[in-house]
C-alpha positions as MATLAB code, in Angstrom:
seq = 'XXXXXXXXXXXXXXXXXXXXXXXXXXXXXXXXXXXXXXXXXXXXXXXXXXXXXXXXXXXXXXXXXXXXXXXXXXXXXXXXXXXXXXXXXXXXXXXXXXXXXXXXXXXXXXXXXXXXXXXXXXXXXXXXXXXXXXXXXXXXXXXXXXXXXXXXXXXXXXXXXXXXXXXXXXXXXXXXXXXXXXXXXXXXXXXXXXXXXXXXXXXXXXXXXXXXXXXXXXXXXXXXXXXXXXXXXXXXXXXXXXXXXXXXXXXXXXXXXXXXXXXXXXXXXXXXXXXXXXXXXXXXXXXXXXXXXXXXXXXXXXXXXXXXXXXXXXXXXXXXXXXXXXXXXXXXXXXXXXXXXXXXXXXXXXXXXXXXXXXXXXXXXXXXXXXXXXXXXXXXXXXXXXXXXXXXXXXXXXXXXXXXXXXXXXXXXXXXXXXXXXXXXXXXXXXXX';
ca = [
      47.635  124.141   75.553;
      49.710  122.929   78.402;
      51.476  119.628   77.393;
      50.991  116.526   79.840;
      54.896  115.659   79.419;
      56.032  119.627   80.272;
      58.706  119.549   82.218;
      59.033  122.012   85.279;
      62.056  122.827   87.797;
      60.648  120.159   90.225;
      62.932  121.685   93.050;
      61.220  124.751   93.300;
      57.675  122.889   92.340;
      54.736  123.714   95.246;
      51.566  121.626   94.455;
      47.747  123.237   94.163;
      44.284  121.310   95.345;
      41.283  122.856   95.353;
      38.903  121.606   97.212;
      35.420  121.418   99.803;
      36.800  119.006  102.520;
      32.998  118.555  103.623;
      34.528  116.382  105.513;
      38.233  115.512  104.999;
      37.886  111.560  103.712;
      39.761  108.815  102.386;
      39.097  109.801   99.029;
      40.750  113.439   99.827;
      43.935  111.782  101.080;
      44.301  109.181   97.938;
      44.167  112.679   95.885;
      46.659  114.349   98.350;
      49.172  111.352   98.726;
      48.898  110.352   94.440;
      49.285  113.646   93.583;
      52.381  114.044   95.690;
      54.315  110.756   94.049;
      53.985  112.859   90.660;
      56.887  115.471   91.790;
      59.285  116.522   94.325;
      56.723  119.304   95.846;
      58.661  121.682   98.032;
      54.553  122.426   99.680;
      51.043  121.523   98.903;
      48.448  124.816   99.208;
      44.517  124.175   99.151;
      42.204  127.075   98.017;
      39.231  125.598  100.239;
      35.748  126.490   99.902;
      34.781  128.603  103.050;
      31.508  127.961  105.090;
      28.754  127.950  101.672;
      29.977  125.695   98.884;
      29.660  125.098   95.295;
      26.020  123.651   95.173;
      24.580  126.285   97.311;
      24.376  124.761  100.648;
      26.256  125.735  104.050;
      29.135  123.079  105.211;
      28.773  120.577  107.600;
      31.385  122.213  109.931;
      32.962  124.921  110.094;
      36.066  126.163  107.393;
      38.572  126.624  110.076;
      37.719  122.690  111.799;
      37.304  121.413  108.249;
      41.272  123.354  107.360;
      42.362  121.544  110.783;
      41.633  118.246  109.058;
      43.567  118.988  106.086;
      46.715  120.188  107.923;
      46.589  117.022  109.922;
      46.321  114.897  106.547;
      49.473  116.700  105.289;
      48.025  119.855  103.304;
      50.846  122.635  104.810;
      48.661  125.767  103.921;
      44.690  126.348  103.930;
      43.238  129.190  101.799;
      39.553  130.626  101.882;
      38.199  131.246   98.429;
      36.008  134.008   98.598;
      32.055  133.427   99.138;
      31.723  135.202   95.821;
      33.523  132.439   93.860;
      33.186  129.072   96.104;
      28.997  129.192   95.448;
      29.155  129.926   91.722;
      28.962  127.580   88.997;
      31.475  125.330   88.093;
      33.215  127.563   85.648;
      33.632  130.893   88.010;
      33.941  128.727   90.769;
      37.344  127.292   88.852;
      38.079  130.331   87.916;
      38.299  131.858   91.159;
      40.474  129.164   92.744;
      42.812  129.004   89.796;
      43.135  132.980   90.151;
      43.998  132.530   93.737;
      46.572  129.910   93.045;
      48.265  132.038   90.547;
      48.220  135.023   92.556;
      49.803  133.311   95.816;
      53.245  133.645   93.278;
      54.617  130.214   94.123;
      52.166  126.970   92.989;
      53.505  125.751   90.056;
      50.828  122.493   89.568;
      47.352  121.772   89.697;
      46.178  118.330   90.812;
      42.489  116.864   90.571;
      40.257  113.873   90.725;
      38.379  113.345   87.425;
      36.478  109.674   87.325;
      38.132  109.664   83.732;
      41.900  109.871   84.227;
      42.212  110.712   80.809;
      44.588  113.945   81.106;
      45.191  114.406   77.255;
      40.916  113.912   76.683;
      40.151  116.564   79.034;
      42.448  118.902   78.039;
      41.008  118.625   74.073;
      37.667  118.969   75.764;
      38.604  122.142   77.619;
      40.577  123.672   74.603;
      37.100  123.310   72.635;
      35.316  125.183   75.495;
      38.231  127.773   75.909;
      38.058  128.943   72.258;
      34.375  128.125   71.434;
      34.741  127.353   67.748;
      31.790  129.047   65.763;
      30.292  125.386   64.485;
      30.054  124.064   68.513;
      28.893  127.730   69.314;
      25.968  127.173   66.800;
      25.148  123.626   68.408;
      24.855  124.627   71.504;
      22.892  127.678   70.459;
      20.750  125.542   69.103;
      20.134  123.049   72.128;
      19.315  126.141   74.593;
      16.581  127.138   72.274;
      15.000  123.806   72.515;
      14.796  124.668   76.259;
      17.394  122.484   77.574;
      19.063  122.958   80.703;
      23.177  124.576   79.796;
      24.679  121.358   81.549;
      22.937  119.046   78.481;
      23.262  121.339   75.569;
      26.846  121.669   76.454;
      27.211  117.997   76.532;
      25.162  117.304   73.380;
      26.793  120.275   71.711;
      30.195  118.364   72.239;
      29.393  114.839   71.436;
      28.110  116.614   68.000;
      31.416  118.729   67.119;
      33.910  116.216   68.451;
      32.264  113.470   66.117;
      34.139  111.233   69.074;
      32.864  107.750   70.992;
      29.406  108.957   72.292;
      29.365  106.586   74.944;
      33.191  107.915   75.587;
      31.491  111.138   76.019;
      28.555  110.220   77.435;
      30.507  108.846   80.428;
      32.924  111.469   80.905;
      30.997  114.996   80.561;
      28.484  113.747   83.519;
      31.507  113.092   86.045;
      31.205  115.970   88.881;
      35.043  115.556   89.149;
      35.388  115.743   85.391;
      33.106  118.772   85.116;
      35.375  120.709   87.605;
      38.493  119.387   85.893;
      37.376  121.100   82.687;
      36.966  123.885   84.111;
      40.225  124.257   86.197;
      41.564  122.960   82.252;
      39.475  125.524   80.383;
      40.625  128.669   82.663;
      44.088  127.496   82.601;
      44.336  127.744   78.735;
      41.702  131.100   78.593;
      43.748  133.112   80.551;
      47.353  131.257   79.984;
      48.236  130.903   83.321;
      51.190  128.687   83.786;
      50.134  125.832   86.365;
      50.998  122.382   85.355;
      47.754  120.070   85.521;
      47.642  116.599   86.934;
      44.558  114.277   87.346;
      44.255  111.257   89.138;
      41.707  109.025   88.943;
      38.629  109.455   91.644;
      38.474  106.074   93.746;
      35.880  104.368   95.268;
      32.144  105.381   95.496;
      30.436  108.110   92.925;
      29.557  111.659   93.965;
      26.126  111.007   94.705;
      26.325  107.354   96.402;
      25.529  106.893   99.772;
      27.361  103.706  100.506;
      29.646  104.070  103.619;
      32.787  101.799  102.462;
      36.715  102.878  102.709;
      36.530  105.508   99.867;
      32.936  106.685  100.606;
      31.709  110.298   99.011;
      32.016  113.020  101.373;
      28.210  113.247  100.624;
      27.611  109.506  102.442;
      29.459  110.314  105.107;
      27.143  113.527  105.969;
      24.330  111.581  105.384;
      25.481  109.159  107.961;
      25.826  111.772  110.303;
      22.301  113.649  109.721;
      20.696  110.348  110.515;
      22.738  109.599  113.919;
      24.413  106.552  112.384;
      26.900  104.795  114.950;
      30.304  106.353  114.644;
      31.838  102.254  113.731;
      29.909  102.599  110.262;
      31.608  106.038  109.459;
      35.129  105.044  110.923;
      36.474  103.393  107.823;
      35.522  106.300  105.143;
      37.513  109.181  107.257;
      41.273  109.575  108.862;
      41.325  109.571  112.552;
      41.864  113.035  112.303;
      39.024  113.736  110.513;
      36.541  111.695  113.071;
      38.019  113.026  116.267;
      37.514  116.358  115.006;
      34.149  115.769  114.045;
      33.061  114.294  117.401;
      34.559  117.454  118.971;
      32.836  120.269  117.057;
      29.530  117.964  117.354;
      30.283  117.759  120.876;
      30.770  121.852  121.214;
      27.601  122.336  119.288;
      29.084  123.463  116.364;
      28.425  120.398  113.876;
      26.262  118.683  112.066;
      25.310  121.437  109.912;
      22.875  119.799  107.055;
      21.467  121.778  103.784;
      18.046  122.470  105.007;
      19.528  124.264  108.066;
      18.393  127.460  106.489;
      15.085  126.698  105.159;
      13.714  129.325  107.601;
      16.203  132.257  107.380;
      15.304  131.662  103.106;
      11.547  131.056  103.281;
      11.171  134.213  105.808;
      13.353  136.477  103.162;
      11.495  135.755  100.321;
       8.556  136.423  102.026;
       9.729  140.264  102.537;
      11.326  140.956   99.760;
       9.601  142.099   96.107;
      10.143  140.698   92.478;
      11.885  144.178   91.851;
      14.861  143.344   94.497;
      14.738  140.002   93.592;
      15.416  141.238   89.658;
      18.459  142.707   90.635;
      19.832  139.030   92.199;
      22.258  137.460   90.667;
      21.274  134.548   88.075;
      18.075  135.726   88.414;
      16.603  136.675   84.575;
      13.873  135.578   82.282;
      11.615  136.349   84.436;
      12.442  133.996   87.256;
      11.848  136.795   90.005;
       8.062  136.140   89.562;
       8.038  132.153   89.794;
      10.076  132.331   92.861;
       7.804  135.150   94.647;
       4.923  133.111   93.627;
       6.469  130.002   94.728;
       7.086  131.666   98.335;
       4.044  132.721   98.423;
       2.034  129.371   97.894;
       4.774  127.097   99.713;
       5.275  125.996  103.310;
       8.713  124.514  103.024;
      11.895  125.226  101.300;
      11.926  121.684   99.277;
       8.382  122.360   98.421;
       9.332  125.738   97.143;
      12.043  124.196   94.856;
      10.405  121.522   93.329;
       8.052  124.225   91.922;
      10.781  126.069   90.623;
      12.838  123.473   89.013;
      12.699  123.383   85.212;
      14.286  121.604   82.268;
      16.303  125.205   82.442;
      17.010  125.833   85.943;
      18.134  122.696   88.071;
      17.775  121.780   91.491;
      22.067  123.023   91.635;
      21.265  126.085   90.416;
      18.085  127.089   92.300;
      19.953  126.155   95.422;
      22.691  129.038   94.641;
      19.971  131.342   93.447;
      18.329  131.291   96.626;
      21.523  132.016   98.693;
      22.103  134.437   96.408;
      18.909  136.228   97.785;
      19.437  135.767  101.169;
      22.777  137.509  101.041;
      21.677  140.440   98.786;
      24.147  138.809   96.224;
      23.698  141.888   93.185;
      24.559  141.449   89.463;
      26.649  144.444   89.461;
      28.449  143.085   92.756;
      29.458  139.798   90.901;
      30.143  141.832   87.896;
      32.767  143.740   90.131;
      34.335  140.500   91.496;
      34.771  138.814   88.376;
      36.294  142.032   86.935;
      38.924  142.361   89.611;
      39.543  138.369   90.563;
      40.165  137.369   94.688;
      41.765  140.486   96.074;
      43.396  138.656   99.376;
      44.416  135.450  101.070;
      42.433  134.837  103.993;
      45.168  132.157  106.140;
      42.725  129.223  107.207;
      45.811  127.571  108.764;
      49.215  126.732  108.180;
      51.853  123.632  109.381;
      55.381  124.577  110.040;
      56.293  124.007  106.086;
      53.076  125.897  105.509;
      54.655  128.869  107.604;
      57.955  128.863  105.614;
      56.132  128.900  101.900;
      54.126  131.655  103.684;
      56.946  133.436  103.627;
      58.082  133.188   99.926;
      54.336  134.609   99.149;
      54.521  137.259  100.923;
      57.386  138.713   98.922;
      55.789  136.883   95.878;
      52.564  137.898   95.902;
      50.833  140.948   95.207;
      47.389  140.677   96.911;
      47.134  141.318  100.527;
      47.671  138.467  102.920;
      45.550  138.052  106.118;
      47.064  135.906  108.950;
      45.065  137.366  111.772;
      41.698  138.510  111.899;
      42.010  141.773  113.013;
      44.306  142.296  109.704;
      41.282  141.535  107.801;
      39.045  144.103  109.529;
      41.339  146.646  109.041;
      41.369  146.146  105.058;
      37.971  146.318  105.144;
      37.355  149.338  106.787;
      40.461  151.209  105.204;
      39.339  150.754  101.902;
      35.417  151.501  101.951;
      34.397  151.033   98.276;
      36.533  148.951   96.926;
      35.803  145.347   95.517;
      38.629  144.479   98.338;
      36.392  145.637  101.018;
      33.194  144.702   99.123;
      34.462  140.816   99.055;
      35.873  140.870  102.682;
      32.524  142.270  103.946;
      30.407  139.930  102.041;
      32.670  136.681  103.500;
      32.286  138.137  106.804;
      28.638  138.577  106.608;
      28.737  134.727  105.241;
      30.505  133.151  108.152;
      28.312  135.705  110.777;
      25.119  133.792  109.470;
      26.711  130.046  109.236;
      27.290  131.094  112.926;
      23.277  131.100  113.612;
      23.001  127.474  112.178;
      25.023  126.052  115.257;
      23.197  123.779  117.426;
      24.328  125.291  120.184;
      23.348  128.925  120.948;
      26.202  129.798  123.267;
      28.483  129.295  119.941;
      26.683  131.584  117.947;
      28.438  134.549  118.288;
      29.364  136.794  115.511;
      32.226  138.050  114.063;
      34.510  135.355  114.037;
      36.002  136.085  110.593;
      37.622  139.269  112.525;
      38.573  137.571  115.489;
      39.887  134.080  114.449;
      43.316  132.954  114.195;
      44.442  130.570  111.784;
      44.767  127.112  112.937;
      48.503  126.049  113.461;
      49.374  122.848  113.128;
      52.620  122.133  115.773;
      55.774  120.489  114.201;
      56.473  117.003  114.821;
      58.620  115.860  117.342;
      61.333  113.840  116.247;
      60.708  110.018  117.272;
      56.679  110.426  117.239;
];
């Protein structure tokens, strides 16, 4: 287990975030700024979600505009995690970003947000998950054959073996922040990599609030924007940075992008495929193919569709990656590949002039294959046909080729813009400004 009080050559220190930035908010630069007091951090690196995220749904702009509001927040270097790891469940998706922060060579810390704070509690949490002792194995074993959703039986299973404050628990396992935090905490100590955590305590409104206020979730401020709110209300939860860049890509047709943006594309898939492809999807199992070609079948709308599917077993989270998972052809054996082998590259989002110069330490640092350029990235792909390298490049490129359809505006729709994009440099500051 990593000790809170290890000490670390804080000269050479470079700090780790991983993170959605759907948008960039106030809440994002608290994190940033906190986390920075902790050390003397020669760099800060993000291993940001690319254009699907976590809960199954496609951003509300575009990775490279949302990496443009990080650089101009102070994050130096933007990195894509892989479409194979950012829509995955909380554990793989830590696990891929904690990979890809090892494997850049140089971040030495991890910082957070957890609504608890409590460094020292989540790390005994995530030791218990890490090492599964055979007593919490058996209560949890037990909870999933009463039919409960893994989220609950997890949580029960842990109040049980930990014989701890309940209400303690109760509070913290919930926390979206804290669930991520275990996992980042859990990989960490499975697979001994040496990053120094750090947590600091979420501010301001919940995950799932939709209160506009100073430190508003990056969930009220899309909200506000799917329903046309005045651009005063959403002023105060965002940096300028953030809402100029906003009101350009909206402007260029290239924003708001809300969840149900591919009900269509989903509802018209389902329709052609058979339960027999649909057995071979990822997280697909128990028989599921059936209730969702049934459900496609009998359904007119994509919400309609998963409120039949939902279950004390499979939540709304979870049927929302599931159906991605179809539309991209997303194959048990493919994610059985990309968990075997990890992220194979570093897709360059964008980069400040500090970003640029700890660029350059990775490169002789790190062994996986850095792509600054798009055409850099093509070439990988088609040099090594066959390969989970090529297999995870194609699959992102595929990813950000369909996000491209959900513009607004047709004349931005082209495709691939993975292969042709440039990473967005931030220019150095002028002296005086």
């Amino acid at each position: 287990m990593i000790l809170e009080n290890e000490q670390e050559n804080w000269a050479m220190a470079v700090l780790g975030i991983v993170a959605e930035y759907n948008p960039f908010h106030n809440g994002h630069l608290y994190l940033l700024e906190k986390s920075r007091q902790q050390g003397d951090f020669s760099a800060t690196i993000a291993v940001m979600s690319g254009n699907f995220l976590q809960r199954g749904e496609p951003a509300l702009c575009d990775k490279w505009a949302r990496a443009e509001m990080a650089l101009n927040a102070g994050v130096d270097l933007l990195i894509e995690l892989p479409f194979c790891f950012a829509t995955r469940s909380a554990y793989y998706f830590a696990r891929g970003a904690v990979q890809l922060l090892q494997r850049t060579g140089v971040v030495t810390h991890l910082a957070f947000g957890s609504e608890s704070g409590q460094l020292s509690l989540l790390q005994k949490i995530a030791g218990i998950l890490a090492h599964e002792p055979e007593s919490y194995k058996a209560i949890l074993k037990k909870g999933l054959s009463r039919g409960l959703s893994f989220p609950l039986a997890r949580s029960l299973a842990l109040q049980e073996f930990m014989g701890a404050d309940k209400k303690e628990l109760q509070e913290i396992l919930p926390g979206p922040n804290n669930i991520l935090g275990l996992e980042y905490l859990r990989v960490i100590e499975e697979e001994g990599i040496p990053l120094v955590p750090l947590t600091i305590p979420r501010q301001g409104s919940s995950f799932h609030s939709s209160d506009l206020s100073p430190f508003s979730s990056a969930r009220a401020i899309r909200q506000a924007l799917y329903q046309n709110l005045s651009w005063e209300k959403i002023t105060s939860s965002v940096p300028p940075a953030t809402e100029e860049i906003l009101q350009r890509e909206i402007s260029l047709g290239r924003a708001a992008i809300g969840p149900d943006n591919l009900d269509q594309a989903i509802m018209v898939n389902l329709r052609l495929i058979s339960t027999n492809y649909l057995k071979g999807i990822y997280e697909v199992s128990e028989g599921l193919e059936f209730r969702i070609k049934e459900a496609a079948n009998s359904c007119g709308t994509l919400e309609e569709l998963r409120q039949c599917i939902k279950s004390k077993r499979y939540s709304l989270t979870r049927i929302n990656r599931t159906l991605l998972y179809t539309l991209f052809a997303l194959s048990k054996n493919q994610i059985e590949l990309y968990d075997q082998h990890g992220p194979q590259y570093l897709h360059i989002l964008g980069f400040s002039a500090k970003g640029q110069k700890i660029l350059q330490k990775i490169k002789i640092k790190s062994k996986l294959k850095i792509f600054s350029r798009g055409s850099e990235m093509k070439r990988a792909c088609d040099e090594n046909q066959g390969t989970a390298l090529a297999d995870m490049i194609s699959l992102d490129s595929r990813a950000t080729d369909v996000y491209s359809l959900l513009f607004p505006s047709p004349a931005t729709r082209r495709g691939g813009r993975d292969f042709t994009t440039s990473p967005v440099i931030l220019p150095p500051m002028v002296p005086g400004t």
